[in-house]
C-alpha positions in Angstrom: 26.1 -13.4 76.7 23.8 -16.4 76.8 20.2 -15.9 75.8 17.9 -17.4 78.5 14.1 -17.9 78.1 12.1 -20.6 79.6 8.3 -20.6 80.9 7.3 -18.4 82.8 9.2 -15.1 81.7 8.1 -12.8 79.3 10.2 -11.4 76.9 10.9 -8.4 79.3 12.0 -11.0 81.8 14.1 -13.2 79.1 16.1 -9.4 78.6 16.4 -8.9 82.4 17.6 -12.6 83.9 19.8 -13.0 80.6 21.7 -9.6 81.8 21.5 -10.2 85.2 23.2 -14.3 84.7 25.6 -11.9 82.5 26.7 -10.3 85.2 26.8 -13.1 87.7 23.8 -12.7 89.5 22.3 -16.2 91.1 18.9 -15.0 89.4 17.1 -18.4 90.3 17.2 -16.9 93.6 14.5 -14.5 92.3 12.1 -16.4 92.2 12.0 -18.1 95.8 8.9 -15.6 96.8 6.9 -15.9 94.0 4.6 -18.8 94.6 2.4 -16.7 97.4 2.7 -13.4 95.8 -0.5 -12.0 94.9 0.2 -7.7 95.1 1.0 -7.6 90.8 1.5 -4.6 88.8 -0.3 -4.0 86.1 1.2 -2.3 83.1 -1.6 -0.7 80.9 0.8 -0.3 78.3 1.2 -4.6 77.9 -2.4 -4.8 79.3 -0.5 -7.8 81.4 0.1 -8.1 85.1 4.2 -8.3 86.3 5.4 -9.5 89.3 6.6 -6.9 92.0 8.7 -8.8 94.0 11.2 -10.3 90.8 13.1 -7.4 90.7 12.8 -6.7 94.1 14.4 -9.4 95.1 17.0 -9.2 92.1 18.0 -5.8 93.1 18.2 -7.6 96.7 20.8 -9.9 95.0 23.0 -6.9 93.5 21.0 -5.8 90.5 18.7 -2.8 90.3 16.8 -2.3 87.2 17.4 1.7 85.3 14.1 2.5 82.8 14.1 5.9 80.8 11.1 6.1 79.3 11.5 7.5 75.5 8.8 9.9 74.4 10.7 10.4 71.5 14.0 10.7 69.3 15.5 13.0 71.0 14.7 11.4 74.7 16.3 8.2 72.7 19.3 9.9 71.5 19.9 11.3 75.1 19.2 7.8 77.0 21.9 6.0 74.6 24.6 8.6 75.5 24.3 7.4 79.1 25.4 3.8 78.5 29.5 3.5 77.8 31.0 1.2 74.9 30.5 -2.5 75.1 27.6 -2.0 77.7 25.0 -3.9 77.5 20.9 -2.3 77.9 17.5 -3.5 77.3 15.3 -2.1 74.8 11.4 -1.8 74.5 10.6 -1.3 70.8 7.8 -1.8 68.3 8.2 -5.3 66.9 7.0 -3.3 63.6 10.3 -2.1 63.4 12.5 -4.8 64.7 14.7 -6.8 61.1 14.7 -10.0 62.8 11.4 -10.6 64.9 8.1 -12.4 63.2 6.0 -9.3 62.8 8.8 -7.3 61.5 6.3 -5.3 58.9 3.5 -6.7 59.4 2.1 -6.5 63.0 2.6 -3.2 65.7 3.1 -4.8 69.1 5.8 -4.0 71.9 8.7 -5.9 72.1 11.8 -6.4 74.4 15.2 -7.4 73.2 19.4 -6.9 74.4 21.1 -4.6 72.4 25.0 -3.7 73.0 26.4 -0.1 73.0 29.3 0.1 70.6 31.0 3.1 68.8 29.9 2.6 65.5 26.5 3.1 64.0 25.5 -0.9 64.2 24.6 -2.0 67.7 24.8 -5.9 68.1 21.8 -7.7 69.4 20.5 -10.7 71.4 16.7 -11.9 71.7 16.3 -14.4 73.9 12.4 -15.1 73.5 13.6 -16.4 69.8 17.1 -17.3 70.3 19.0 -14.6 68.7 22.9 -13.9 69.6 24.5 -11.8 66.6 21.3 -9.5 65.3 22.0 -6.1 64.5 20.1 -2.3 64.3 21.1 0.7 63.5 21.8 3.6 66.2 19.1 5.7 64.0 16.4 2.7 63.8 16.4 2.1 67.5 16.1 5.7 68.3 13.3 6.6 66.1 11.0 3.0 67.4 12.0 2.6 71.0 9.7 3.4 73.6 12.0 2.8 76.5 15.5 1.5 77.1 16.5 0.0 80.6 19.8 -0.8 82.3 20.7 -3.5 85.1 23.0 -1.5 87.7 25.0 -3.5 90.1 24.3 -2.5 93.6 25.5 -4.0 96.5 24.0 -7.6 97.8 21.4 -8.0 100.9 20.9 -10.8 102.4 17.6 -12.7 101.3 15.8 -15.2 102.8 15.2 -17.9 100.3 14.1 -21.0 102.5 11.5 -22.8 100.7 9.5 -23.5 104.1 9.4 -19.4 104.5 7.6 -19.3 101.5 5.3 -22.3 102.8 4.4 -20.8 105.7 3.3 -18.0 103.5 1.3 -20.1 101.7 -0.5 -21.3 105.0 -1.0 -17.8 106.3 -2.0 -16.1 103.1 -3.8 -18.6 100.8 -7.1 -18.2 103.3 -7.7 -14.6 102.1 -5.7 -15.0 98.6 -9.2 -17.8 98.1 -11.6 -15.0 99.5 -10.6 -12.4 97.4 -10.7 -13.9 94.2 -13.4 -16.3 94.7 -15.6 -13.3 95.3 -14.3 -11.9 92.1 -14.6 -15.1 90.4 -18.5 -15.1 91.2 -18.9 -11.5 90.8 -18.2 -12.4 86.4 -21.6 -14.1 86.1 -22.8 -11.8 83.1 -20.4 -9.3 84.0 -18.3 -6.9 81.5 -16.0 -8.6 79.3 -13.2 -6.6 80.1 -13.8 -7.2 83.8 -13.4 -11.0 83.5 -10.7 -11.2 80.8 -9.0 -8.4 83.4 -9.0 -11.1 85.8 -8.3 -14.0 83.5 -4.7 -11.6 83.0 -4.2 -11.9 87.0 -4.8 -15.8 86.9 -2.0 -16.1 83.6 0.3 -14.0 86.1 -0.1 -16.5 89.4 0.7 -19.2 86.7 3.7 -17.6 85.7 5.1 -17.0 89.1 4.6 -21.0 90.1 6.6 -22.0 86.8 9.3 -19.7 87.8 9.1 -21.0 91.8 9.6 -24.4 90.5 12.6 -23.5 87.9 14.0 -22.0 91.8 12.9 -25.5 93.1 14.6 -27.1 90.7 18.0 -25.4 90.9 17.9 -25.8 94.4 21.4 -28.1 95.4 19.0 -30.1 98.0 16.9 -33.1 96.4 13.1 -32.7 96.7 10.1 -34.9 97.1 9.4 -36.3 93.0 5.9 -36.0 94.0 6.0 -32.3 94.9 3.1 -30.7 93.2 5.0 -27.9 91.2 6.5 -31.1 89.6 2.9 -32.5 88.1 1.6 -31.6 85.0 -2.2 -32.0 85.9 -1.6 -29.0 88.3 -0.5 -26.7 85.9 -3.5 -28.0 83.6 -5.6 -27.1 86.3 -4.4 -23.6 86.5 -5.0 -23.1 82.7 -8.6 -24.7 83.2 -9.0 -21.9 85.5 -7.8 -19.0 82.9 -9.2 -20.7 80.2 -12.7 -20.7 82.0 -12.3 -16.9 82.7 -11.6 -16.1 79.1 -14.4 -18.4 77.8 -17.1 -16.6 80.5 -16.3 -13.5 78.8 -17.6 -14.3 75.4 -20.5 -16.4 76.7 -23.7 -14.4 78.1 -25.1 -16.7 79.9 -21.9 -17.5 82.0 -23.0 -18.7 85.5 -22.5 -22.8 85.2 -18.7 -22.1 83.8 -17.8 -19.3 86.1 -19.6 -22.1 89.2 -16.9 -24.4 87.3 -13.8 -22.4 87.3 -15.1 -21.7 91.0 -14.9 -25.1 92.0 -11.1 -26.0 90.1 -9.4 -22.7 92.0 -10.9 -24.1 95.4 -9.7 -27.5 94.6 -6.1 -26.1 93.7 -5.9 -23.9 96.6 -6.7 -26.5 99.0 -3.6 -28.7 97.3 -1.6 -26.1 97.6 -2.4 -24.9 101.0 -1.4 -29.3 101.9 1.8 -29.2 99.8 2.7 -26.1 101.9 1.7 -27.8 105.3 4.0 -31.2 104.1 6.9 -28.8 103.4 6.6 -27.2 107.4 6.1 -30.7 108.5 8.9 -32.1 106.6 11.2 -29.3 107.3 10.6 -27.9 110.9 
């Protein structure tokens, strides 16, 4: 198995598209309705907001995501008996506990990596957020530190509409009351709690991720596209992290109301190029 990580995944992600490219899954295909998705999950656990519709539409593509939550040695010792030799799962453990990662001993924090069922008491190991292929654990150390262990089951292929002026038209019809929303919660951080705005710093950071991952779809699409699409320029991803980076700065600033009026101003600015890209795609492709 290849180990794939690029931006915009998480190391969660890295374990699922490396598995699901394992198996033969066109995972690229994804992420074709991430750039107007704004319905996230967020997972109190990570204190980090996940796409919805990435393993929606993977399962979509023939791969449905298994998670047995392990509440403790014994749930972990039962989960592992469901996966047959050779098979390969994903496993949520404390990076506290894991030989090869850079907090190993030094700093608590979750952590996602592959591990391969085998008969022995040695499981072999792949973490594609650093680039590890031939890792090992123990059956007994995984058991007593994971938290959760998932499996990618292959169930039959749907068709899925990945046309990239479908997702532009989304982008005309949505991006009007996507602005609303969170420009009103933009203004609504002026001396606000800190945890409110750093809450919603977390939703920006997860709109960034999704339009890296729509352009890796772009960019393994077999048509050419325009050089000067916007997903392709720098400065618009820049702008973005302006945007987050304004959040998180309002929250440790009292007096917050000319850098919240700033972030204001860059998201209006980037919705409006987005919501022009989207129109040259229709007019382009209709």
């Amino acid at each position: 198995m290849n180990p794939i990580h690029f931006r915009g995944l998480n190391c969660y992600h890295d374990c699922v598209i490396s598995v699901a490219n394992y198996l033969g899954l066109n995972y690229p295909a994804a992420f074709a309705t991430l750039w107007s998705e704004t319905d996230f999950h967020y997972d109190p656990y990570h204190e980090v907001y996940l796409s919805k519709r990435m393993l929606i539409n993977l399962e979509v593509l023939g791969g449905k995501v298994e998670k047995w939550v392990c509440l403790s040695q014994k749930d972990a010792d039962r989960n592992l008996t469901l996966f047959h030799e050779g098979e390969f799962m994903i496993v949520g453990m404390d990076a506290f506990y894991i030989p090869w990662n850079q907090f190993y001993q030094t700093f608590h924090g979750p952590h996602y990596f592959i591990a391969q069922n085998t008969k022995t008491e040695t499981l072999l190991c792949i973490d594609p957020t650093y680039n590890k292929k031939n890792e090992q654990i123990t059956r007994r150390e995984l058991t007593s530190h994971t938290y959760e262990i998932c499996r990618i089951k292959r169930v039959a292929k749907k068709p899925l509409l990945i046309e990239s002026i479908q997702e532009a038209r989304e982008i005309v019809g949505t991006h009007p009351s996507t602005r609303r929303l969170l420009l009103s919660q933009i203004y609504a951080c002026v001396n606000a709690e800190r945890e409110n705005i750093v809450l919603l710093a977390k939703y920006v950071d997860a709109m960034i991720r999704n339009r890296y991952l729509y352009r890796f779809f772009l960019e393994n699409q077999p048509m050419p596209y325009d050089e000067n699409h916007l997903f392709l320029n720098s400065s618009f991803f820049g702008e973005w992290k302006t945007v987050k980076n304004g959040l998180y700065k309002a929250s440790v600033i009292k007096d917050n109301k000319s850098i919240i009026n700033e972030v204001c101003d860059h998201f209006n600015h980037l919705i409006d190029e987005e919501i022009a890209m989207a129109e040259k795609i229709i007019q382009l492709m209709d």
